[in-house]
DSSP file (Angstrom, degrees, kcal/mol; ACC not computed):
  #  RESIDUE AA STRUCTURE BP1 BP2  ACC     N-H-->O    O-->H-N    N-H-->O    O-->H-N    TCO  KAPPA ALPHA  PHI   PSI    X-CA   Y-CA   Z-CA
    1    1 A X     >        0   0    0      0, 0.0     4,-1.8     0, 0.0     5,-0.0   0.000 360.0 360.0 360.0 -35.8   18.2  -10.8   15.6
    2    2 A X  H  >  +     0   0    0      1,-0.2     4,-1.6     2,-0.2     0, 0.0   0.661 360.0  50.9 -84.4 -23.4   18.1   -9.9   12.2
    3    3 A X  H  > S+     0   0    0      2,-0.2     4,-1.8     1,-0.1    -1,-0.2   0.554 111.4  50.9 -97.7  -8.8   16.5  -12.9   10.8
    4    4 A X  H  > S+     0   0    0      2,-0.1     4,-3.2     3,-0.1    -2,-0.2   0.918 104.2  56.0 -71.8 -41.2   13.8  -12.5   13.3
    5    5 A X  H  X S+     0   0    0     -4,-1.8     4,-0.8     1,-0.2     3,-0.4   0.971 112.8  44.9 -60.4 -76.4   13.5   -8.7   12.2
    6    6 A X  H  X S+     0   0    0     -4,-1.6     4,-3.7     1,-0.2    -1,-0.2   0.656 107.9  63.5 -35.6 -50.2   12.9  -10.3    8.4
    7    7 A X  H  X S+     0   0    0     -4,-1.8     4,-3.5     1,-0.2     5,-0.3   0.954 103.9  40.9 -15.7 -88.7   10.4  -12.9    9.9
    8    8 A X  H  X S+     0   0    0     -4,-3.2     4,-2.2    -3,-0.4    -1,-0.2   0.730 116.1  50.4 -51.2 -17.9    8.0  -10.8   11.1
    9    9 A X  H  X S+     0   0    0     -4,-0.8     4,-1.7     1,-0.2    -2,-0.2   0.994 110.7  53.9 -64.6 -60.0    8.3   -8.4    7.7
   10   10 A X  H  X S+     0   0    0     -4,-3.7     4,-1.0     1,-0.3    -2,-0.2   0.724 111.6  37.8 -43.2 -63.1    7.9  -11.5    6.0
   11   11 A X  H >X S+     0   0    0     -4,-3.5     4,-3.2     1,-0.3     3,-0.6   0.969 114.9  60.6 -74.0 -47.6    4.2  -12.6    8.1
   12   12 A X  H 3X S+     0   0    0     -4,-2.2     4,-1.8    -5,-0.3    -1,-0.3   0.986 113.0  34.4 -42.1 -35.8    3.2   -8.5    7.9
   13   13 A X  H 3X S+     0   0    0     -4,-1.7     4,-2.4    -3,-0.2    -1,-0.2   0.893 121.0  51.9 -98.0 -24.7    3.4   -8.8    3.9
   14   14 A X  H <X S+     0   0    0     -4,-1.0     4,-5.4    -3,-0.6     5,-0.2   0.919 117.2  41.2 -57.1 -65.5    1.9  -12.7    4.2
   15   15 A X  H  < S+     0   0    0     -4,-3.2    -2,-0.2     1,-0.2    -1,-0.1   0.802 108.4  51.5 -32.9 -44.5   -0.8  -11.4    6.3
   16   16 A X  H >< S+     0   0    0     -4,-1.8     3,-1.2    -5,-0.3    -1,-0.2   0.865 114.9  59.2 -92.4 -44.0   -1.6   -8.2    4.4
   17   17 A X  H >< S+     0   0    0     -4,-2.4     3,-0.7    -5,-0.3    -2,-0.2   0.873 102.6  41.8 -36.8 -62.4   -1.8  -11.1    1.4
   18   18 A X  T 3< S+     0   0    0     -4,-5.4    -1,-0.3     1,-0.2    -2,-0.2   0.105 107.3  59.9-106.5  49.3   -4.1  -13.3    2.3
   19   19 A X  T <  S+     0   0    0     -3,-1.2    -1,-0.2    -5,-0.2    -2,-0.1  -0.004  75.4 129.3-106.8  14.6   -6.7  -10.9    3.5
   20   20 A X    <   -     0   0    0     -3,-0.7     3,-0.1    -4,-0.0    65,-0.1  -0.280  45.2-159.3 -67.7 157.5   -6.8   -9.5    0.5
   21   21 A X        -     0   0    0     63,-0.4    -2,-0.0     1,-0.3    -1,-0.0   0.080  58.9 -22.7 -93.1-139.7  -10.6   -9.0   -1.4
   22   22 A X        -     0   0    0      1,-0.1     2,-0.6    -2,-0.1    -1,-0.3   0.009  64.7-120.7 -36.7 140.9  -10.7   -8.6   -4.8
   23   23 A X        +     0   0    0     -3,-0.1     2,-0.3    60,-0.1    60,-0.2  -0.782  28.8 166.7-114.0 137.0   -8.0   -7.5   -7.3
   24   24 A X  B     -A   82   0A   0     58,-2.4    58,-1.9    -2,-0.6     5,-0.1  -0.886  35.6 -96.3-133.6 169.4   -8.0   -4.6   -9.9
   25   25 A X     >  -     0   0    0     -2,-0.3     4,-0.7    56,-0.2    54,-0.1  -0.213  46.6 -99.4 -72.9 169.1   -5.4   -2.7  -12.2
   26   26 A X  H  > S+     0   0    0     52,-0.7     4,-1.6     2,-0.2     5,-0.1   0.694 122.7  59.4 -60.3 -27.9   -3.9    0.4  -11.1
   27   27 A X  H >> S+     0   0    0     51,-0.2     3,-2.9     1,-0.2     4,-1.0   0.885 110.2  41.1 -65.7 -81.5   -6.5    2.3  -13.1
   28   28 A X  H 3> S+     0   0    0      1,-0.3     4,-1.2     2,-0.2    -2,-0.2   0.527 116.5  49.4 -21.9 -28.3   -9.1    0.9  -11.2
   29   29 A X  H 3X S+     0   0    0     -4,-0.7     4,-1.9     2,-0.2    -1,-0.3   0.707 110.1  51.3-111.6 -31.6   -7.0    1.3   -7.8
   30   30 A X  H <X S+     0   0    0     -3,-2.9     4,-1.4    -4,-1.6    -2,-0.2   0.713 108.0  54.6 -95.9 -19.7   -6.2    5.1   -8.7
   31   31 A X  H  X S+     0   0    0     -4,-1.0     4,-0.8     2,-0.2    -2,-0.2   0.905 108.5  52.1 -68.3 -61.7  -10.3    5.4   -9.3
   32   32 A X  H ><>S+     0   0    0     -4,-1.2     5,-2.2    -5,-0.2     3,-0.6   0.909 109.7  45.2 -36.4 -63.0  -10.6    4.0   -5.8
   33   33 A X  H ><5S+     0   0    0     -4,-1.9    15,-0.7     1,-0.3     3,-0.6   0.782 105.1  58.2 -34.6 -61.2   -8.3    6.5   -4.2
   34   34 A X  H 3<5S+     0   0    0     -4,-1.4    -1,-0.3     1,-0.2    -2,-0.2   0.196  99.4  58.1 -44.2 -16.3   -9.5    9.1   -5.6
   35   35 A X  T <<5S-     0   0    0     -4,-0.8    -1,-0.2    -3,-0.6    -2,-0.2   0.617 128.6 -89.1 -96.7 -15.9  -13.1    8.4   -4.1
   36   36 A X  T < 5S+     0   0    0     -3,-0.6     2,-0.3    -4,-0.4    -3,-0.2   0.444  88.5 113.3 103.1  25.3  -11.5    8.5   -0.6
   37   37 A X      < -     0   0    0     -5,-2.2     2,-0.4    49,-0.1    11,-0.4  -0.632  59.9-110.1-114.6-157.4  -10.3    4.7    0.2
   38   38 A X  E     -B   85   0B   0     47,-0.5    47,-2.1    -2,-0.3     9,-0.2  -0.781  27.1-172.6 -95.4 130.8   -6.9    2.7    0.7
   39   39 A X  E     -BC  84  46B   0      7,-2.1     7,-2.0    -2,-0.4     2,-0.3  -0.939   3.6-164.6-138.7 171.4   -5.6    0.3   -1.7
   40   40 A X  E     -BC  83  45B   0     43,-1.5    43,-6.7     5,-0.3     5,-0.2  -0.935  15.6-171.3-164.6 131.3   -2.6   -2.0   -1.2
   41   41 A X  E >  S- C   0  44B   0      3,-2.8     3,-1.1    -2,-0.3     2,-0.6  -0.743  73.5 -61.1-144.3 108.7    0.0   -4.4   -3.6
   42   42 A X  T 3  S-     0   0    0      1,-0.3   -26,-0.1    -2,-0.1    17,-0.0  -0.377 127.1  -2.3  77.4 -98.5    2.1   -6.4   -1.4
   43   43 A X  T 3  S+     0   0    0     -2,-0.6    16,-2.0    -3,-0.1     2,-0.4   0.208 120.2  86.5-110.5  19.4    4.3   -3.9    0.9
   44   44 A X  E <   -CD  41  58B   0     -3,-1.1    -3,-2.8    14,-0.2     2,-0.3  -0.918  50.9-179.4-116.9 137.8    2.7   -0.4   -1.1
   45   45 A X  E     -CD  40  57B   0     12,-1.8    12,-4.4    -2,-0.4     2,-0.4  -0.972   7.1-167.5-151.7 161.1   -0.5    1.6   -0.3
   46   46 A X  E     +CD  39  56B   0     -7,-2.0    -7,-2.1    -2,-0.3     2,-0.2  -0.879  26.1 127.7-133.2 127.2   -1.8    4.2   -1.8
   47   47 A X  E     - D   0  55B   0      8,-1.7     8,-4.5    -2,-0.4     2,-0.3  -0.922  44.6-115.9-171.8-179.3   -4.8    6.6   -0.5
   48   48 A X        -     0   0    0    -15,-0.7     4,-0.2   -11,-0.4     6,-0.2  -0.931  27.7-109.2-127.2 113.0   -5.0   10.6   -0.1
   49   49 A X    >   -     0   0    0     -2,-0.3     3,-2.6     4,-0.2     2,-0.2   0.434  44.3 -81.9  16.1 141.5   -5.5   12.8    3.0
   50   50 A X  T 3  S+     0   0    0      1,-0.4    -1,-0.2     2,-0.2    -2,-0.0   0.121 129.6  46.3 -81.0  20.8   -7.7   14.7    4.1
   51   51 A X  T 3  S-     0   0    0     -2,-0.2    -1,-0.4     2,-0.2    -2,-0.1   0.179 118.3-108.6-118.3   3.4   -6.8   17.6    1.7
   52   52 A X    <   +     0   0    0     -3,-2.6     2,-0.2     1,-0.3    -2,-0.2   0.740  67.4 151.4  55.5  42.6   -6.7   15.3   -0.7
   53   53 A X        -     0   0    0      1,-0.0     2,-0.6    16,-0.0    -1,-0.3  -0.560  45.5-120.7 -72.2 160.4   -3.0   15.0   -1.4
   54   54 A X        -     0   0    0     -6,-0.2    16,-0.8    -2,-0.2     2,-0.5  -0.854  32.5-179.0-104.0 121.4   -1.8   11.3   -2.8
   55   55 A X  E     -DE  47  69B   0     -8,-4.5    -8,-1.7    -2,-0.6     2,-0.7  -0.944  15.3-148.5-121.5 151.5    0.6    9.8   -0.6
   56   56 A X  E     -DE  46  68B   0     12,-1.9    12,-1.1    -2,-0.5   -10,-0.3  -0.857  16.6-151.0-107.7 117.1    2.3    6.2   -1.4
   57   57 A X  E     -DE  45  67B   0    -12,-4.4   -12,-1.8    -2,-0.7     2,-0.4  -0.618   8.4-160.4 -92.7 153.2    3.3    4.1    1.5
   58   58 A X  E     -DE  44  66B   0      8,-0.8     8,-1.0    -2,-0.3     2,-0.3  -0.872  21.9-127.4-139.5 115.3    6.0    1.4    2.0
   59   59 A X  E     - E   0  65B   0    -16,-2.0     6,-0.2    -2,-0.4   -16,-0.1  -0.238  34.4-166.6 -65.7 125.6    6.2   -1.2    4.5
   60   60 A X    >   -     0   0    0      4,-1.9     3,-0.9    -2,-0.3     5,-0.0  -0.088  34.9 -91.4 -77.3 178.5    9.8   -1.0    6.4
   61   61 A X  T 3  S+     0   0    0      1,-0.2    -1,-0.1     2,-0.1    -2,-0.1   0.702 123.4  66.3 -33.4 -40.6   11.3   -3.2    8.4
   62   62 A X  T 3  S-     0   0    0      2,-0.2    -1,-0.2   -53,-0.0     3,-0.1   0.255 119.3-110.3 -98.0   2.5   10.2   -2.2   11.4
   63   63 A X  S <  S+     0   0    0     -3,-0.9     2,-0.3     1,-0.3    -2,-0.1   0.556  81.8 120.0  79.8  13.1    6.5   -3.6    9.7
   64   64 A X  S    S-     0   0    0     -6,-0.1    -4,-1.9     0, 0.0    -1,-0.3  -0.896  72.4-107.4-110.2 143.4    5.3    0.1    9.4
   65   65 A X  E     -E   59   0B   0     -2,-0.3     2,-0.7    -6,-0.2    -6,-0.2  -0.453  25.8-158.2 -75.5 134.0    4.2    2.1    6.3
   66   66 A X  E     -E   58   0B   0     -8,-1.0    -8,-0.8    -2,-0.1     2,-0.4  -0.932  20.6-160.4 -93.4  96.7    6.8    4.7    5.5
   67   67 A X  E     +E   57   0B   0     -2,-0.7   -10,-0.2   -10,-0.2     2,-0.2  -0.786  20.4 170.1-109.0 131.7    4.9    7.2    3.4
   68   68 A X  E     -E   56   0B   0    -12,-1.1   -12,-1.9    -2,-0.4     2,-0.6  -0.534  40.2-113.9 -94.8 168.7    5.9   10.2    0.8
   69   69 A X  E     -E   55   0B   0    -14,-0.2     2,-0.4    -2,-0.2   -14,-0.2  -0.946  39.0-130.1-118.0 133.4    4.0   12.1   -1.4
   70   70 A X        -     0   0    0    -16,-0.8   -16,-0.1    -2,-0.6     3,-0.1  -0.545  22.8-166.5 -78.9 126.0    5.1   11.0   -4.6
   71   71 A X  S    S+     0   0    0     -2,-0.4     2,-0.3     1,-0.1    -1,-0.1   0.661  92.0  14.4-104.6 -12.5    6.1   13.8   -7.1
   72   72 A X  S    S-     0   0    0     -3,-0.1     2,-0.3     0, 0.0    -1,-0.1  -0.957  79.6-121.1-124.6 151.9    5.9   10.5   -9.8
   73   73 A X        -     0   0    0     -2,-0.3     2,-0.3    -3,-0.1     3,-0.1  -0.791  42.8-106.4 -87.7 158.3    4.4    6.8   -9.5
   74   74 A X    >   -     0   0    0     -2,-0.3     3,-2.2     1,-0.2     4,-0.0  -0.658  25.2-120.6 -79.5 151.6    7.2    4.2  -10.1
   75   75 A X  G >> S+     0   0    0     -2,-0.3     3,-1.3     1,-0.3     4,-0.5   0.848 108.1  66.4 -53.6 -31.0    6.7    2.7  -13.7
   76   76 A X  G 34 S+     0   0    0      1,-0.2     3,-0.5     2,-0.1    -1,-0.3   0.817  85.8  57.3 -75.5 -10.9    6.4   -0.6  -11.6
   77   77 A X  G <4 S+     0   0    0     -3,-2.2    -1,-0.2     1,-0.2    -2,-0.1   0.044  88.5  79.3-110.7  48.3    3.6   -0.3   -9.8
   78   78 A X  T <4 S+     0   0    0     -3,-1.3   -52,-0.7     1,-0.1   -51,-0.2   0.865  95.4  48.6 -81.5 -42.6    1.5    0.2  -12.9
   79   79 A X  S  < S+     0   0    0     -4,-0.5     2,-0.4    -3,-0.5    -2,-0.2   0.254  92.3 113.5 -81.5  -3.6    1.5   -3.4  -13.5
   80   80 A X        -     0   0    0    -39,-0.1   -56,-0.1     1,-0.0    -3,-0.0  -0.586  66.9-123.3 -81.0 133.6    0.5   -4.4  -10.0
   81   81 A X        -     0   0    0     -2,-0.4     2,-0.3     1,-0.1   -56,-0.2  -0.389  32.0-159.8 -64.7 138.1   -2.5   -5.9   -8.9
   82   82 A X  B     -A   24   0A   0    -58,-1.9   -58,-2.4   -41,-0.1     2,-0.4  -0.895  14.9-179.0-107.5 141.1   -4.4   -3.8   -6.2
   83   83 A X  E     -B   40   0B   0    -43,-6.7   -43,-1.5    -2,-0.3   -60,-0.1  -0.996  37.3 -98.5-137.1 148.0   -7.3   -4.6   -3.3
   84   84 A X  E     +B   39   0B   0     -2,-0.4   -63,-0.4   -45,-0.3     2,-0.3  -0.030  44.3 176.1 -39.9 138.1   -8.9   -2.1   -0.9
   85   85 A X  E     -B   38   0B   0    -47,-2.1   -47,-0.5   -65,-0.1     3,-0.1  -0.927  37.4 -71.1-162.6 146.2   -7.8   -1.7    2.6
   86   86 A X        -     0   0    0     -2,-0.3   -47,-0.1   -49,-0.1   -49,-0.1   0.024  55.1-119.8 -28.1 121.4   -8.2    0.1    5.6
   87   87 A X        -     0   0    0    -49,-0.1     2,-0.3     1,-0.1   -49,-0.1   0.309  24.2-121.9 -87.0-131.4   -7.0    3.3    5.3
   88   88 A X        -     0   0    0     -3,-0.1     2,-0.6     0, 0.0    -1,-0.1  -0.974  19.5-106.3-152.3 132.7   -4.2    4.8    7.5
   89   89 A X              0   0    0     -2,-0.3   -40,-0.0     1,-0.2     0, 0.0  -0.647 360.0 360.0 -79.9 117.6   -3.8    7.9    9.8
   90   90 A X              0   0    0     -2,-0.6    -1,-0.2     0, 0.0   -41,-0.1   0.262 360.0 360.0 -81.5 360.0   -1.8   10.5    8.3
């Protein structure tokens, strides 16, 4: 059961991979956001709300984004490459 559960994370994060467009820094990606889209590195997405708060998502297990509003970014996803995506109901 459990390695089945992983499976499917595993093809979500494959998927979300190669349909990616183009790639840009997190400056560029934070520019993006900030204009009103979605951006995405690997199992994280980023966009803001229709009040324009910034919330950061993380894909779970269960192959759905778990999102907070981030009172920091982590120092790691400074260095990640980012692409535009469809953004998410919040």
């Amino acid at each position: 059961m459990e390695q089945a559960k992983q499976r499917k994370y595993q093809e979500k994060l494959d998927s979300i991979d190669k349909n990616k467009g183009p790639e840009f820094s997190y400056e560029d990606a934070i520019k993006k956001v900030d204009s009103g889209l979605g951006v995405a590195s690997g199992k994280w997405k980023m966009q803001r709300d229709v009040e324009g708060r910034l919330w950061l998502g993380q894909i779970g297990d269960d192959e759905e984004y778990h999102w907070l509003m981030p009172v920091y970014i982590p120092p790691v996803l400074l260095g990640y490459l980012w692409h535009e995506v469809d953004r998410s109901e919040l």
